[in-house]
C-alpha positions as CSV (number, residue, x, y, z in Angstrom):
1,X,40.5,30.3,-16.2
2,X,38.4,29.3,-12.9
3,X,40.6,27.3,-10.0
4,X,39.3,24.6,-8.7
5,X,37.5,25.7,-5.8
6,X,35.3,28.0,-8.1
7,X,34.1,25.3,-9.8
8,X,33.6,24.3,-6.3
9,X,31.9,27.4,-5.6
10,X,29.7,27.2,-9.3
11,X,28.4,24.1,-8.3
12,X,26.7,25.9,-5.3
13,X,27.6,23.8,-2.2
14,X,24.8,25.3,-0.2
15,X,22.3,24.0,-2.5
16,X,23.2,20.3,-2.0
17,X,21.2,19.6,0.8
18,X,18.6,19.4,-1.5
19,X,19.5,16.2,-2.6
20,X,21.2,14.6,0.2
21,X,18.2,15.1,2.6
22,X,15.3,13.6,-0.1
23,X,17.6,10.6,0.1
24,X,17.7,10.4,3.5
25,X,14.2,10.2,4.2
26,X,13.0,7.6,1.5
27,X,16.0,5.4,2.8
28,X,14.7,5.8,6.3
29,X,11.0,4.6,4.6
30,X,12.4,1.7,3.1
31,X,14.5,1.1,6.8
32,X,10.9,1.2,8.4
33,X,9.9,-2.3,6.4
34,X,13.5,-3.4,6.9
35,X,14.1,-3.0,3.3
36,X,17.6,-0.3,2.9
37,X,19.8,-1.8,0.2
38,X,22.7,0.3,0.5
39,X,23.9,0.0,-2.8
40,X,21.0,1.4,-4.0
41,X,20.7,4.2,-1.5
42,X,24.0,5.6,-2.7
43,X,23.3,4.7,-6.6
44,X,20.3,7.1,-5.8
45,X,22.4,10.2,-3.7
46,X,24.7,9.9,-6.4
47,X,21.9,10.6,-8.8
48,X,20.4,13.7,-7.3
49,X,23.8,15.3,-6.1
50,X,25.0,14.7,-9.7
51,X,21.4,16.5,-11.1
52,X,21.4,18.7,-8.3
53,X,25.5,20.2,-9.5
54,X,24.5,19.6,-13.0
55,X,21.1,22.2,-13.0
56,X,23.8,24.8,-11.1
57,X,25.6,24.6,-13.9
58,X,22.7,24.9,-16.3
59,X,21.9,27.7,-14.7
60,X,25.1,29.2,-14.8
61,X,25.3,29.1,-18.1
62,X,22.1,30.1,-19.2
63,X,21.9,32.6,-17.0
64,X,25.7,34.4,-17.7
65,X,24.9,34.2,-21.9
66,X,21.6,36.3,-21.5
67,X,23.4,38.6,-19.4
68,X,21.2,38.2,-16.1
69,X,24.4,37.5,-14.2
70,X,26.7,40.3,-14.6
71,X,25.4,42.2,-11.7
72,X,24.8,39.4,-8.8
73,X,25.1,39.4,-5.1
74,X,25.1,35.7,-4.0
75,X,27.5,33.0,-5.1
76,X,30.3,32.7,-7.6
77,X,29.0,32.9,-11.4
78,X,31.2,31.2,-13.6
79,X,29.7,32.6,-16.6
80,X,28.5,36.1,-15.9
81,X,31.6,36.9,-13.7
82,X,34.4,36.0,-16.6
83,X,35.7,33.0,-14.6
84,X,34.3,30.2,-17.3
85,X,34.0,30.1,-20.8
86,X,30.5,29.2,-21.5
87,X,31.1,26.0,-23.3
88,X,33.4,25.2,-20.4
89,X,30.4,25.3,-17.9
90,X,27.7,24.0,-20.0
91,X,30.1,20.9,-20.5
92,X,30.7,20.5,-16.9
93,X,26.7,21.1,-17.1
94,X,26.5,18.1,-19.2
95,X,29.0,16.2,-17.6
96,X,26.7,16.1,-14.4
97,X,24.2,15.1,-15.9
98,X,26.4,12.0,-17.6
99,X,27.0,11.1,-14.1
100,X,23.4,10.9,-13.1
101,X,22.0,8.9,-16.4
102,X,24.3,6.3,-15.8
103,X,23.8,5.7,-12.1
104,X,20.4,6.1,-12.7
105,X,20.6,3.8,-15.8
106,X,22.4,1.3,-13.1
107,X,19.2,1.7,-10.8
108,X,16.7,0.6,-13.9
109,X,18.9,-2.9,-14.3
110,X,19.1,-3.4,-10.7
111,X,15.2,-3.2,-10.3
112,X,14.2,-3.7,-14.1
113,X,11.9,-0.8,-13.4
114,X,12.0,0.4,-16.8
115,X,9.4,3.3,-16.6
116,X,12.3,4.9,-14.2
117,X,13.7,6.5,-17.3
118,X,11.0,8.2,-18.4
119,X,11.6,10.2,-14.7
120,X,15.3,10.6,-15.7
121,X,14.4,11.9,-18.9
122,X,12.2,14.2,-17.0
123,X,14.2,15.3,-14.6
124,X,17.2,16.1,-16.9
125,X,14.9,18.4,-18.6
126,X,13.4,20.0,-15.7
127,X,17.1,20.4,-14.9
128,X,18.3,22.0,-18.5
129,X,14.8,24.1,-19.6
130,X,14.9,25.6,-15.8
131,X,17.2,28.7,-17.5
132,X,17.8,27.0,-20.3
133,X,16.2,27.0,-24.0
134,X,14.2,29.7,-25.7
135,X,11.4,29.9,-23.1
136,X,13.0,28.5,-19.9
137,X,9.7,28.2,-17.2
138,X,12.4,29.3,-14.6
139,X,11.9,32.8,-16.0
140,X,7.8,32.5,-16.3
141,X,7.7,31.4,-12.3
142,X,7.5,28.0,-12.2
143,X,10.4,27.3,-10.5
144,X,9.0,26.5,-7.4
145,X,6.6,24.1,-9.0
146,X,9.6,22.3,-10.6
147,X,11.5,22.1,-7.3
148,X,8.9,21.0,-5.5
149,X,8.4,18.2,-8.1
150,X,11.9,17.4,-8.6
151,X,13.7,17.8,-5.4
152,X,10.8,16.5,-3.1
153,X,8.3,14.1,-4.7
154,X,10.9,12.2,-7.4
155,X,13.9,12.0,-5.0
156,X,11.9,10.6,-2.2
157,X,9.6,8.7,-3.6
158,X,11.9,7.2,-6.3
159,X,14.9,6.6,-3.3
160,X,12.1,4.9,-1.2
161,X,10.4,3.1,-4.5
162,X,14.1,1.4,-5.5
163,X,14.5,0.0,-1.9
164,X,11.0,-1.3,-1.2
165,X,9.3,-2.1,-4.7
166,X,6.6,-0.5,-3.6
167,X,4.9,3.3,-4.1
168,X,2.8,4.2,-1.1
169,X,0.6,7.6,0.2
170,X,3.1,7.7,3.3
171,X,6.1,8.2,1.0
172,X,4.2,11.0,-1.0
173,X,3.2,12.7,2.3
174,X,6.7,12.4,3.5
175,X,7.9,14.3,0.4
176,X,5.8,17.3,0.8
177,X,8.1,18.2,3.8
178,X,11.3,17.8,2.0
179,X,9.7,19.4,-1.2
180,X,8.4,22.4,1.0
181,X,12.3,22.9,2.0
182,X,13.5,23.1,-1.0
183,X,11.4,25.6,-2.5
184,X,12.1,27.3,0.6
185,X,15.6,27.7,-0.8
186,X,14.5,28.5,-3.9
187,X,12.2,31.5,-2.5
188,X,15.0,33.0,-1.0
189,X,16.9,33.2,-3.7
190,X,14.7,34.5,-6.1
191,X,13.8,37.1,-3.5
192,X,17.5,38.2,-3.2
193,X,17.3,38.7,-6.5
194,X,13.8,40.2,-7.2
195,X,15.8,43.7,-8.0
196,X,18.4,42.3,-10.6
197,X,15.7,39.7,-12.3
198,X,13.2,42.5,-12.6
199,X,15.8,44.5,-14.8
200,X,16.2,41.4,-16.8
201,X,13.1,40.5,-17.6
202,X,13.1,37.7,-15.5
203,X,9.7,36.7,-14.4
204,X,10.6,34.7,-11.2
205,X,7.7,33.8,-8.9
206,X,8.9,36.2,-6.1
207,X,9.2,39.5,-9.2
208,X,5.4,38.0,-9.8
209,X,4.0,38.5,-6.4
210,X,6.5,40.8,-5.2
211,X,8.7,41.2,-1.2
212,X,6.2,41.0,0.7
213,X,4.1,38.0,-0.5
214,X,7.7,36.2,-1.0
215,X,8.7,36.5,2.4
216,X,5.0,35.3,3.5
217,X,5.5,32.4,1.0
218,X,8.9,31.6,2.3
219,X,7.4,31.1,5.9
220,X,4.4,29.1,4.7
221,X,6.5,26.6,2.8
222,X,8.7,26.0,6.4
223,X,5.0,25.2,8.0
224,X,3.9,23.1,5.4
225,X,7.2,20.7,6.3
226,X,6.5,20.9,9.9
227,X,3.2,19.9,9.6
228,X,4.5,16.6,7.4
229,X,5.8,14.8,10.9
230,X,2.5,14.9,12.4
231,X,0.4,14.2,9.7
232,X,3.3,10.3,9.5
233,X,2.2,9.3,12.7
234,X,-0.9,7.1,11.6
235,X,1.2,5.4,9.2
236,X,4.7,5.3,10.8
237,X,4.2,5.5,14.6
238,X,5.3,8.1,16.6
239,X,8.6,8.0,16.6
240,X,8.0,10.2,13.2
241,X,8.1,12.9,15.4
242,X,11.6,13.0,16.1
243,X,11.4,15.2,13.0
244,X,10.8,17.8,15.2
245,X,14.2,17.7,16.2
246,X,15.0,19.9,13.7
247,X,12.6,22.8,15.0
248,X,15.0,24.8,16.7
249,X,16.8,25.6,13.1
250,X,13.7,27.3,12.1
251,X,13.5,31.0,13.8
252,X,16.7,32.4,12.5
253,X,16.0,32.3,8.7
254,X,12.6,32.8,9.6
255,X,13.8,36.3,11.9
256,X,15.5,37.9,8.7
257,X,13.1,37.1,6.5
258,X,10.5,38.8,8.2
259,X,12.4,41.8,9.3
260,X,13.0,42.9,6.1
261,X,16.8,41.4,4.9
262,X,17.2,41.5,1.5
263,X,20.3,41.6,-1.2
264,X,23.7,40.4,0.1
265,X,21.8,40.3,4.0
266,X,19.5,37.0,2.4
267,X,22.6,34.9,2.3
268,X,22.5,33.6,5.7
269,X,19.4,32.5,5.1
270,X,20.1,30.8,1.8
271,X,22.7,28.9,4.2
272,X,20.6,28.3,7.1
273,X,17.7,26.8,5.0
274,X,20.5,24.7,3.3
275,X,21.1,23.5,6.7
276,X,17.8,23.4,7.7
277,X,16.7,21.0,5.3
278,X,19.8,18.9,5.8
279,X,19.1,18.5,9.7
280,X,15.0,18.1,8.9
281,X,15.5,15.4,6.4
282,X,18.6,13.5,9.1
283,X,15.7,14.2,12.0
284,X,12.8,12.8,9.5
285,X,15.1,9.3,8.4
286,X,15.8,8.7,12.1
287,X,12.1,8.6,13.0
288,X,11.0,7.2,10.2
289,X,13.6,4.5,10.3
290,X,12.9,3.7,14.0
């Protein structure tokens, strides 16, 4: 039976900074009108932490029944490592989602934005079909895609949209950055595991184009982001560019995934672009909000 702190660990701690930071920066959009309600703000984090743990789990438990996770070189895996019984996970799976319907049910009432749940509809099925079902797009190569929808463009747009009643160009720009980032995460996942997904018939993007083209897309998604700041400054002044703040966190996961790290070497770099996108997204919300 699985202690607590691997349930800890299967909820993939590193991987949270893709929802904290999307929250971030639409509450420092809606701090730029002088709009933040703070009930909201956290209504929303709770929302995309709760989806965020809850496709982990997903993907712990789709992944351990088809067998893709018994030979794995990154986190804890509940499933494929014997530490969970499948049902256990895919309830704590469930559970997580629970959480994030009803805080996000909460949102809809506050704002009587009812075309909100047709996005939480969505984005619990992004969530579950990611490994999940009989043809989960996780394992055709549109993870990426998903993330980039899911964990970027919702999450900031909806955080800044339940704040300021409004949806805006600026907010969309601002969550190519944060999108970017967490695709970045993504990448370097799936190109840790490009040896054990190929065996399993797991069609990520990175077993699609292969190492080399990974590790190029890796670095192109961290310019896309940087790019965002500047391209914020007609619309929110330039303190925006405080965003650059977070530069300096840039050239080490850059450095190993350009000389070549792979396997168990990738995981500082799944951690540093955890913490990258946690610093960018605190560094984007300051500016913004200022």
């Amino acid at each position: 039976m699985a202690t607590t702190r691997e349930w800890i660990q299967g909820a993939r701690p590193r991987t949270l900074p893709a929802a904290i930071a999307p929250v971030l920066v639409g509450t420092g959009i809606a701090q730029h009108f002088d709009l933040v309600n703070v009930g909201r703000a956290l209504l929303a984090l709770v929302v995309a932490l709760a989806l965020q743990a809850g496709v982990n789990y997903a993907n712990d438990y789709s992944d351990g029944i088809r067998g893709t996770d018994k030979v794995r070189v990154g986190p804890v895996r509940l499933v494929g490592q014997g530490l969970a019984k499948p049902h256990q996970v895919k309830r704590a799976a469930f559970l997580m989602f629970f959480v994030a319907m009803a805080s996000g049910l909460a949102l809809v009432l506050l704002t009587q934005t009812w075309w909100l749940l047709l996005v939480g509809a969505a984005s619990i099925a992004a969530a579950w079909f990611y490994t999940g079902g009989s043809r989960p797009y996780g394992y055709a190569g549109f993870g990426e895609l998903f993330v980039f929808v899911f964990f970027g463009i919702v999450p900031v747009m909806g955080t800044a949209y339940v704040q300021t009643m409004e949806i805006t160009l600026a907010a969309f720009i601002a969550s190519v950055g944060v999108g970017a980032l967490a695709c970045s995460i993504l990448i370097t996942n799936n190109l840790r595991d490009i040896p054990g997904d190929t065996e399993h018939n797991k069609r990520t993007l990175a077993v699609r184009i292969g190492d080399q083209n990974t590790r190029k897309l890796y670095v192109g998604s961290l310019i896309i982001a940087f790019m965002v700041p500047a391209a914020l400054v007609i619309p929110y002044g330039l303190w925006v560019l405080v965003g650059y703040a977070a530069l300096p966190w840039v050239f080490l996961p850059i450095k190993l995934v350009r000389r070549g790290s792979s396997g168990p070497a990738l995981i500082p770099v799944l951690k540093a672009t955890g913490n990258l996108l946690l610093i960018y997204g605190v560094a984007l919300a300051v500016g913004l909000s200022l």
